[in-house]
Every structure is written in structure tokens, then in C-alpha cells.
Kinemage of the C-alpha trace (Angstrom):
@kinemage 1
@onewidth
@group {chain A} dominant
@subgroup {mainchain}
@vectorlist {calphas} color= white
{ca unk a 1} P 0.000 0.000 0.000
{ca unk a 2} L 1.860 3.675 -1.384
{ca unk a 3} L 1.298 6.041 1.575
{ca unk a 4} L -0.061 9.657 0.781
{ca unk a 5} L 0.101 12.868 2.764
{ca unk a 6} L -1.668 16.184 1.121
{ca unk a 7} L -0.502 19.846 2.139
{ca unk a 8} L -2.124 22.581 1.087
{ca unk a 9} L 0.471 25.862 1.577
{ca unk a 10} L -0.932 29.287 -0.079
{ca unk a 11} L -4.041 28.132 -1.591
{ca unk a 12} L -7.622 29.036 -1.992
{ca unk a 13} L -8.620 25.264 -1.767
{ca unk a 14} L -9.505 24.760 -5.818
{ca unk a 15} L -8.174 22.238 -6.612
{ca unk a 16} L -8.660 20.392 -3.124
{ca unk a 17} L -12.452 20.742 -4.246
{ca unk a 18} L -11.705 19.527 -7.544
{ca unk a 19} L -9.878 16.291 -6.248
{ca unk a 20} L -12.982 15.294 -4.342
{ca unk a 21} L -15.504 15.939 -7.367
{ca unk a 22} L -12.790 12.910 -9.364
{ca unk a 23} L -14.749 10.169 -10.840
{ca unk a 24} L -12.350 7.897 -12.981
{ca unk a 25} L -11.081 7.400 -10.131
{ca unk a 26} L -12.958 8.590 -7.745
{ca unk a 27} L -11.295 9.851 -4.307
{ca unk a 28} L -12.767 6.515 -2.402
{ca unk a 29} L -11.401 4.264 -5.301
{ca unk a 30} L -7.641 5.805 -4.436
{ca unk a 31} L -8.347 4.083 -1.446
{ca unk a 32} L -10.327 0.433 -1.838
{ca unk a 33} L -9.619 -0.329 -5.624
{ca unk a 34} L -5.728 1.017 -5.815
{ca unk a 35} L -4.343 0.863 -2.344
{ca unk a 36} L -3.430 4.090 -1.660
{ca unk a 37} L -3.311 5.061 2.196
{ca unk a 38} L -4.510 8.560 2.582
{ca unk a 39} L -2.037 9.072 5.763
{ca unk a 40} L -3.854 12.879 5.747
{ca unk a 41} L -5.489 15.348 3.721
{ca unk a 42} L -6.491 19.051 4.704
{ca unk a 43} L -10.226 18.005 3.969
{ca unk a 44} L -10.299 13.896 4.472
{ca unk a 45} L -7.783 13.624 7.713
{ca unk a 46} L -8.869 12.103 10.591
{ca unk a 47} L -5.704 13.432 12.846
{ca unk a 48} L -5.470 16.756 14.836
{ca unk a 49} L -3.982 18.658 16.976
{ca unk a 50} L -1.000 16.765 18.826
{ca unk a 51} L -1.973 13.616 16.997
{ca unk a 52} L -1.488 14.996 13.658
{ca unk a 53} L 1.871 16.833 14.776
{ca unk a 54} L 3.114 13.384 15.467
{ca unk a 55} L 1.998 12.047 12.152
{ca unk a 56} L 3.848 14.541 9.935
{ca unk a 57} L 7.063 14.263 12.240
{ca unk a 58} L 6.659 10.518 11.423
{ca unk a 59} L 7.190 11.702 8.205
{ca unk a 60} L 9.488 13.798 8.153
{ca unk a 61} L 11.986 12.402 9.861
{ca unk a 62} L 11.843 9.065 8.338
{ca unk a 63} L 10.213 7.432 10.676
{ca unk a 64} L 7.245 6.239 8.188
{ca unk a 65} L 7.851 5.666 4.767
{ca unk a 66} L 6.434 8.527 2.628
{ca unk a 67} L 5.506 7.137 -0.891
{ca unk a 68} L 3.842 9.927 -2.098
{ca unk a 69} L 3.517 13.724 -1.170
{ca unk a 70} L 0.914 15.884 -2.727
{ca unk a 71} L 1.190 20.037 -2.225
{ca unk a 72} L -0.960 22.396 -3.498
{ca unk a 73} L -0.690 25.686 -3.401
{ca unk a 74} L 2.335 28.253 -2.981
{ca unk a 75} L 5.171 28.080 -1.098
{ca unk a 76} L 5.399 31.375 1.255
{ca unk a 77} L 8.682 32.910 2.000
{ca unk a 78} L 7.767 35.842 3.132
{ca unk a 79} L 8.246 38.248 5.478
{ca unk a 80} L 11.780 38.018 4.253
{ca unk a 81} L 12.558 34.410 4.023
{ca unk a 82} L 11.006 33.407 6.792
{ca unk a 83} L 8.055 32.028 5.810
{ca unk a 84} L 5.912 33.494 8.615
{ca unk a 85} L 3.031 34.261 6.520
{ca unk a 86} L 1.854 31.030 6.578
{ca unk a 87} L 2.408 28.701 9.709
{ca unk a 88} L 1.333 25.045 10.450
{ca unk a 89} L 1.215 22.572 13.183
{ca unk a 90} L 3.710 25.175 14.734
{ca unk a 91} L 6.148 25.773 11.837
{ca unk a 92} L 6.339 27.121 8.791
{ca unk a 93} L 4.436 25.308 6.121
{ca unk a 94} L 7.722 25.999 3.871
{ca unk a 95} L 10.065 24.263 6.206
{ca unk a 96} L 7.218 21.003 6.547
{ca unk a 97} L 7.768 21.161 2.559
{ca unk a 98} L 11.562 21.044 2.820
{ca unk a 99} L 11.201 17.854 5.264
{ca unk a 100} L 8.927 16.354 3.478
{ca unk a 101} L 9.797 16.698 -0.474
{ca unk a 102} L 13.082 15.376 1.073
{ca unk a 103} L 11.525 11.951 2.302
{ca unk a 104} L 9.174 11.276 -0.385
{ca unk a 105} L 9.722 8.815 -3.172
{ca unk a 106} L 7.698 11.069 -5.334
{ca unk a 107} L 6.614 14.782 -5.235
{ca unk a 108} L 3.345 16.001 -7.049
{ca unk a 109} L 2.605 19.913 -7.254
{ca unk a 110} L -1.565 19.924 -7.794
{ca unk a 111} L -2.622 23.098 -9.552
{ca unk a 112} L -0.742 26.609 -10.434
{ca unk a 113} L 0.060 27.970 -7.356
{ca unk a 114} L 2.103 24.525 -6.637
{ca unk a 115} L 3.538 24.287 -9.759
{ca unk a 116} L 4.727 27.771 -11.024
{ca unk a 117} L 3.393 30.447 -8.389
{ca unk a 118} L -0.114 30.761 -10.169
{ca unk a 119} L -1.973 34.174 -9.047
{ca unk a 120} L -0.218 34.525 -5.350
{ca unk a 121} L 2.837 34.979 -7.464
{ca unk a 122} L 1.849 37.517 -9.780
{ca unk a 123} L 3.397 40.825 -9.525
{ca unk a 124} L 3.778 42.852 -6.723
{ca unk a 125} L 3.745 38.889 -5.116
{ca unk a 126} L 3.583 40.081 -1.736
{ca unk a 127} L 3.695 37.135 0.213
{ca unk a 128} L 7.038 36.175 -1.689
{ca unk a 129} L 5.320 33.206 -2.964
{ca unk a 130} L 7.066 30.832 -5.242
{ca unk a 131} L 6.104 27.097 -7.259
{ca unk a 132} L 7.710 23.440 -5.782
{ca unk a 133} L 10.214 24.028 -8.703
{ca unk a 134} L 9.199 26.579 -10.717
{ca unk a 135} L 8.615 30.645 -10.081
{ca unk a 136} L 6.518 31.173 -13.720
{ca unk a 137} L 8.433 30.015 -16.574
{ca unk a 138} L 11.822 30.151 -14.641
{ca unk a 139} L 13.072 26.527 -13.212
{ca unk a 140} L 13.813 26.461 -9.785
{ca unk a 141} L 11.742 27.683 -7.144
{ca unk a 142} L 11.168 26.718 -3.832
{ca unk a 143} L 13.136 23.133 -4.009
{ca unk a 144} L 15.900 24.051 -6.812
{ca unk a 145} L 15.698 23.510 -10.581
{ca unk a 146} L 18.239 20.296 -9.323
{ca unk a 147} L 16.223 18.585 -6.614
{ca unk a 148} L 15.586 15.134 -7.945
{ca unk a 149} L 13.058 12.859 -5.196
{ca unk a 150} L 14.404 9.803 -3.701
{ca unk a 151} L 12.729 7.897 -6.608
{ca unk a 152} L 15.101 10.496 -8.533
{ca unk a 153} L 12.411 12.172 -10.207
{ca unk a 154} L 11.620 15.827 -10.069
{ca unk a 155} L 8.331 17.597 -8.856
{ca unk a 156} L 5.208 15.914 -11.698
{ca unk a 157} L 3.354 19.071 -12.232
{ca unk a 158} L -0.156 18.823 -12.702
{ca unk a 159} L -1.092 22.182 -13.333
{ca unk a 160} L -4.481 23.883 -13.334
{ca unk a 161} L -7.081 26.522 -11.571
{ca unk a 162} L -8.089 24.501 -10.782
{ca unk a 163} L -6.755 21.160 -11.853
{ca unk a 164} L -8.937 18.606 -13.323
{ca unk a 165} L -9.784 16.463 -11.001
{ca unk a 166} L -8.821 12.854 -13.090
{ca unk a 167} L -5.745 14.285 -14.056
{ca unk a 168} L -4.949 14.090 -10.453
{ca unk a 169} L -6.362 10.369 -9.448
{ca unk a 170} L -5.092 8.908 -12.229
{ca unk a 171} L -1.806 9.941 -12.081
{ca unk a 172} L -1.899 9.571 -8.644
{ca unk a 173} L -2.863 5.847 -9.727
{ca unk a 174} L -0.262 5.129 -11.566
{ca unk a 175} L 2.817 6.566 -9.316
{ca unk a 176} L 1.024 4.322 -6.302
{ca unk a 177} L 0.748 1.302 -8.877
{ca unk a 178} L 4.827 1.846 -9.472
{ca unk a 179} L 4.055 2.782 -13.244
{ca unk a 180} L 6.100 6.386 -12.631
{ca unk a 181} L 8.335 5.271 -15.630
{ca unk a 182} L 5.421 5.377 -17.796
{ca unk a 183} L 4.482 9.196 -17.349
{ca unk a 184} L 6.528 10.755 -19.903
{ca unk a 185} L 6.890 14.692 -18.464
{ca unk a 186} L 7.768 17.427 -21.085
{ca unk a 187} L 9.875 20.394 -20.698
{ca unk a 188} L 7.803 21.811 -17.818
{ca unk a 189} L 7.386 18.476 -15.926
{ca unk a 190} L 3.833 18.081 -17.097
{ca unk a 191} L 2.607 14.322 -17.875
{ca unk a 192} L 2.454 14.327 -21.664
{ca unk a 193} L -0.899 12.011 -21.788
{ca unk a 194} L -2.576 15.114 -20.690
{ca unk a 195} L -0.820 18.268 -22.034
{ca unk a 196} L 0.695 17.179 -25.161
{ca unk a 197} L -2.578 18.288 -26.890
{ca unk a 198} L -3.798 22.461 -26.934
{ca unk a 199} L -7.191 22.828 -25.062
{ca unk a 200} L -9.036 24.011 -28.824
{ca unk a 201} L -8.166 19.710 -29.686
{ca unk a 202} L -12.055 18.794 -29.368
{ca unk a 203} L -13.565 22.441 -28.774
{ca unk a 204} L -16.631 22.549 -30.989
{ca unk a 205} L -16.063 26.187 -32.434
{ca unk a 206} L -12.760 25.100 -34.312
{ca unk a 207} L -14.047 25.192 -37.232
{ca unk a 208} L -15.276 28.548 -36.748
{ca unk a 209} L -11.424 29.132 -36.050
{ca unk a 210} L -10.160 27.798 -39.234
{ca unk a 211} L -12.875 30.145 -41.234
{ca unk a 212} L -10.975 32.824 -38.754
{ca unk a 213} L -14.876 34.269 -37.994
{ca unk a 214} L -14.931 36.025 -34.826
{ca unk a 215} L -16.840 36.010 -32.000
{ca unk a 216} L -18.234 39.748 -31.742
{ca unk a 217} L -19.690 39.931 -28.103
{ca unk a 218} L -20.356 37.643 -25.148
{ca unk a 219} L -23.458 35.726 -25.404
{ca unk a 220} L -22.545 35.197 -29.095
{ca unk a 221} L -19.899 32.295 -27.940
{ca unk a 222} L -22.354 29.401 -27.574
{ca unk a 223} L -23.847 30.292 -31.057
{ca unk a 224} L -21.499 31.299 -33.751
{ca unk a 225} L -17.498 32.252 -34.085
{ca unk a 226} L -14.856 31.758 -32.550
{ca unk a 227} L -13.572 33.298 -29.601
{ca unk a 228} L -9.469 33.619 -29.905
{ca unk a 229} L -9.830 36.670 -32.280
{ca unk a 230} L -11.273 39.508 -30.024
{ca unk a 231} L -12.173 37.371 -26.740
{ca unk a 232} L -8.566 36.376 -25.924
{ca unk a 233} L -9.344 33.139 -25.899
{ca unk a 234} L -6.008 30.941 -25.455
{ca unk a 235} L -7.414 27.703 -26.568
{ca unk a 236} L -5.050 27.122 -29.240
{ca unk a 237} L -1.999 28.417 -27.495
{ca unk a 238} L -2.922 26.418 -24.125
{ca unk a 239} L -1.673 22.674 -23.507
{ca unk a 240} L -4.387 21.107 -21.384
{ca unk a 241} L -7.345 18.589 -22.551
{ca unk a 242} L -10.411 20.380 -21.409
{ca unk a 243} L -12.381 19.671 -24.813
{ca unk a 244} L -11.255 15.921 -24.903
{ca unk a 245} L -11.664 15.232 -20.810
{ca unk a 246} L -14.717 17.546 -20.350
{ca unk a 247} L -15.202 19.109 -16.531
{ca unk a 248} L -18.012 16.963 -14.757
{ca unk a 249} L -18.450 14.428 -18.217
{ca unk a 250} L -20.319 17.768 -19.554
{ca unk a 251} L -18.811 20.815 -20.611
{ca unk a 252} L -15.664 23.254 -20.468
{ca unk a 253} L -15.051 26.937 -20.567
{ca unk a 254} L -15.053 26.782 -24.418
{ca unk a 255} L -17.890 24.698 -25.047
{ca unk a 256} L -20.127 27.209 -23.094
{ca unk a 257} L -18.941 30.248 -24.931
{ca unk a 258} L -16.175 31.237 -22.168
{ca unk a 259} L -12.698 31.917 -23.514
{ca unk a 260} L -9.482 29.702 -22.197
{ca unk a 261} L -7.819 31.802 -19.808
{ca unk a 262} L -4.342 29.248 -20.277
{ca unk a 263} L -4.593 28.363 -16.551
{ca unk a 264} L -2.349 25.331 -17.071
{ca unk a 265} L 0.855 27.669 -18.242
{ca unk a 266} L 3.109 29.304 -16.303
{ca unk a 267} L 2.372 32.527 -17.145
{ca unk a 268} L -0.843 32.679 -15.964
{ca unk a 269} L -2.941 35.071 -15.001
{ca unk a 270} L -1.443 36.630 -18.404
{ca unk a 271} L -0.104 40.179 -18.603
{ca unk a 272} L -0.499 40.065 -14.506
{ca unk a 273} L -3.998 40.873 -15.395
{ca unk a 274} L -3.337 44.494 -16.371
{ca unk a 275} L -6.236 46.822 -17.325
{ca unk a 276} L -7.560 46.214 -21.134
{ca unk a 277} L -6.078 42.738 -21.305
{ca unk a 278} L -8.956 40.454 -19.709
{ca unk a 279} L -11.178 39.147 -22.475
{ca unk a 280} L -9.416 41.059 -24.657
{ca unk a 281} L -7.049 39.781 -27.472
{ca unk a 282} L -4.089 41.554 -27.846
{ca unk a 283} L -3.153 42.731 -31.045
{ca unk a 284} L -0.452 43.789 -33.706
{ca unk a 285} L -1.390 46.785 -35.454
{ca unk a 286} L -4.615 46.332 -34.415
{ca unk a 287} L -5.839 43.336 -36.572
{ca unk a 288} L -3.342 40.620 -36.116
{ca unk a 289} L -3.015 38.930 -32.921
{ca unk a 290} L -0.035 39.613 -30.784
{ca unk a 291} L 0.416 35.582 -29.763
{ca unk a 292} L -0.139 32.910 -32.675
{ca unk a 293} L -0.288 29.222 -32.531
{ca unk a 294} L 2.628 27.230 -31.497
{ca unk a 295} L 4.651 26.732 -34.827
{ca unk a 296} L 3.047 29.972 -36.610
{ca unk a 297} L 4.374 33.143 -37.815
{ca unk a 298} L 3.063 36.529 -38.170
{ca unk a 299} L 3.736 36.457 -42.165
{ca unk a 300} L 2.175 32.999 -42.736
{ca unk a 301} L -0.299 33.574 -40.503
{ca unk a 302} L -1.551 36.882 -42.217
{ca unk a 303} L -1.568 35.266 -45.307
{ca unk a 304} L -3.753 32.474 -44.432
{ca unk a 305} L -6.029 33.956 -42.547
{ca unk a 306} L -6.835 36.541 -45.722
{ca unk a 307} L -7.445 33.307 -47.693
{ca unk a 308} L -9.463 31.728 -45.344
{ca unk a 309} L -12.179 34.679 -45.178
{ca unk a 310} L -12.243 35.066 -48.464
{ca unk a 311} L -12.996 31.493 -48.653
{ca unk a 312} L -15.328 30.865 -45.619
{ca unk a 313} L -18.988 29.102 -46.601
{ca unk a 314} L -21.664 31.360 -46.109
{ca unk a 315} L -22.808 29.010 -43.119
{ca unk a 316} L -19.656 30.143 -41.310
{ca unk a 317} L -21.024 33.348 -40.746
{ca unk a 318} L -24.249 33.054 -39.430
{ca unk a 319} L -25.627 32.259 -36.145
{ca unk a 320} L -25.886 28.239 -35.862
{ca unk a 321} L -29.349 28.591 -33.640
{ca unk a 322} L -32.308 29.650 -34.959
{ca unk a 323} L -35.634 30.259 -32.548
């Protein structure tokens, strides 16, 4: 049985609330179908007080095997390094992380704020908040862009705001199941099966994308264009699989005419959510947009998308709902 202990540092609780909504797996099937002890959890812990002191010390110093340990949220170092801003069972929460990363066989950062700083982080980041192993884009963070697990792995990021919640269990299945070797990571320690693909894979306005017809106004998104040309929608610049894994079997922020805000990249919240650049595309000279495509270029992408209005069907411009 892989033991599991849950911290939750500078959080707002997301993606704790997202874990217990998981269905394939469920939270409860973590537990009878894969054999994962939950030693604790912030929500699902039985311990407290002096009793769950003595738990994490277990833990930390060695005492009890640590398999697996889950953080979400930020790490806090402020006021000036010392991590004060956020205490816990007596400490720091930052110095349980250092203890505890340090005895696990495998670290998981759940959601933004563990795995790049998320919206705690953004500028003027008061709280000095910083990612398990990432600050943003930049590698290294709270642990160091070196720190390797004792399974010698480095922090699997499974980012999010919050993270889905199956993109959790089941990765959480198959580190307890000793399949770790199977999750292939890319360049931002993100397991490939999920965010290989860009969130528009499986949104059902792409084709209004390809026509390059434009969502005007909200309320027009769940009937005609697409929403990446004046809505800022980042669906095809975003690596997650929202449209293919839909949020509760039913939807996702696309599907019911709500542009991608690119929650599962570092950078988010983009432009540190300056005036004029919410819901708002950002544009080069005014017509092209500022941020392309992975792969595109301003000149190709100019060209094309002058051919492709010219060529549109007449369908592709009208409103696919009609009272």
C-alpha cells in the first residue's frame, strides 16, 4: 500500500475541491480499488492537533515511509525568508515542505500555485510566494531547478485553476501502482498524456477558427465564431485537454462560450492581469493577434487567414441557432 500525505500551503482550496468531485477514479477508489493510504489530507484527515503533529514528524523524519507527497498551493517565503506568513502545526508550512519533499519517493505539485506560483505569485507577489520548482516560466523555485526525489524524479506538475480532477487520481494511480516510468513529463514536468494536446483539440467552435470568424460579443460564444480573435481566448496556445476530458463528463469553458484563460501555463494570469487585457485579445497593429499558434508566424499567418475569409462558406457566418 503507497502512503499519501496532502498539504495545502498558499491556496484558496480549488483544486482540493476539484480532487474530491474525481470520478475515474474517484477519491474513495484511491483508497479500496488502488491501495493508496490517505495518511492525511487538509479536507479527508482524521488526525489533529498533537496527533497529527506526530503524524507529519513521522514523516518527516523518516520514521514512516512517505511514498507519495501531494502540495498544493504556494510556497510562502515571506516576510523576508522566513516564511511566517503562513504557519502550520507550529512551523512554517515551507520548512514542513523542505522535510517532506526530502523523504518522499515522489513529489506532485496539484494546480498553479504549486507548480509555477499561479496568481499569489503575480506581480507585486507580496507574500514572496514561489512554485515546488518553478517561479513562472523560470526553473527552480522553492526546491531548486536540481532537486531530484528519492525515486530520482523531479516535482510531476499537474497544473491547473483549478486542476482537473482525473488528471490528479489517475496519475496519482499510476505513481502508487509503481508505473512512474510510464508518465513521460515534457519540458515543464507536465505528464504528456494530458498536455501534449492544446485545449481548442475537441472544442466545438474550431471550425469557426479555421474560417478565422470572430466572436463579436459575449453571449454570441455558444452560437457562432470563434472566440481567440477579439475574446482572448487561449485555446489554441494552451496545452491542457479540457475539450477531450470535459469538466463533470459535460462541458468546459469553451464549449459554453467562455474563452481559455491558459490556466495550465506558467504565465498565468497573463499580462499580470493588467487593465484592457482580460477578455481582450491583444493585437499587432490592431488586426493581427499579438500571440499565434505554437509553430506559426506573423507572415504565414496573415496570409492564411486573408485566404481563409475570403474562402469561408456562407454558413460560417451566421448564427448556428435559430428560434
Amino acid at each position: 500500500m503507497a502512503s499519501l500525505l496532502w498539504f495545502q500551503g498558499g491556496a484558496c482550496s480549488g483544486n482540493t475541491m476539484s480532487f474530491l468531485n474525481a470520478e475515474e477514479p474517484s477519491a474513495c477508489d484511491l483508497v479500496t480499488d488502488f491501495g493508496i493510504d490517505i495518511a492525511w489530507h487538509p479536507s479527508l484527515g482524521m488526525e489533529m492537533g498533537e496527533n497529527a503533529q506526530r503524524l507529519f514528524w513521522s514523516f518527516a523524519r523518516g520514521e514512516r515511509p512517505l511514498d507519495i507527497f501531494v502540495f498544493e498551493g504556494t510556497v510562502i517565503m515571506g516576510p523576508n525568508g522566513s516564511g511566517r506568513y503562513d504557519l502550520f502545526a507550529d512551523r512554517p508550512m515551507k520548512d514542513w515542505v523542505t522535510d517532506l519533499a526530502n523523504q518522499a519517493q515522489i513529489v506532485v505539485a496539484i494546480g498553479d500555485c504549486a507548480c509555477w506560483g499561479g496568481i499569489p505569485a503575480t506581480a507585486p507577489n507580496p507574500t514572496d510566494s514561489v512554485g515546488l520548482q518553478y517561479l513562472k516560466r523560470n526553473k527552480g523555485g522553492f526546491l531548486g531547478a536540481d532537486w531530484r526525489s528519492k525515486a530520482g524524479l523531479p516535482v510531476i506538475n499537474i497544473p491547473g485553476c483549478p486542476a482537473h480532477p482525473d488528471w490528479v487520481t489517475q496519475i496519482l494511480v499510476a505513481v502508487a501502482s509503481g508505473r512512474t516510468a510510464d508518465i513521460a513529463l515534457d519540458d515543464l514536468q507536465r505528464p504528456q498524456t494530458f498536455f501534449k494536446t492544446f485545449t481548442q483539440t475537441g472544442c466545438t467552435r474550431v471550425q469557426y477558427f479555421e474560417w478565422k470568424e470572430s466572436t463579436e460579443e459575449f453571449g454570441q460564444g455558444t452560437r457562432k465564431g470563434c472566440l481567440f480573435y477579439e475574446m482572448g481566448c487561449r485555446g489554441p496556445l494552451t496545452h491542457s485537454p479540457c475539450n477531450r476530458i470535459l469538466w463533470n463528463r459535460q462541458s468546459s469553458k469553451t464549449r459554453a462560450g467562455m474563452p481559455c484563460t491558459g490556466c495550465t501555463e506558467p504565465e498565468f494570469p497573463f499580462f499580470d492581469l493588467a487593465p484592457g487585457t482580460v477578455f481582450k485579445t491583444q493585437k499587432v497593429f490592431g488586426a493581427i493577434p499579438k500571440e499565434l499558434p505554437e509553430g506559426a508566424d506573423h507572415l504565414t499567418y496573415t496570409a492564411h487567414a486573408a485566404a481563409a475569409r475570403v474562402a469561408a462558406p456562407k454558413w460560417a457566418r451566421e448564427d448556428m441557432f435559430v428560434v
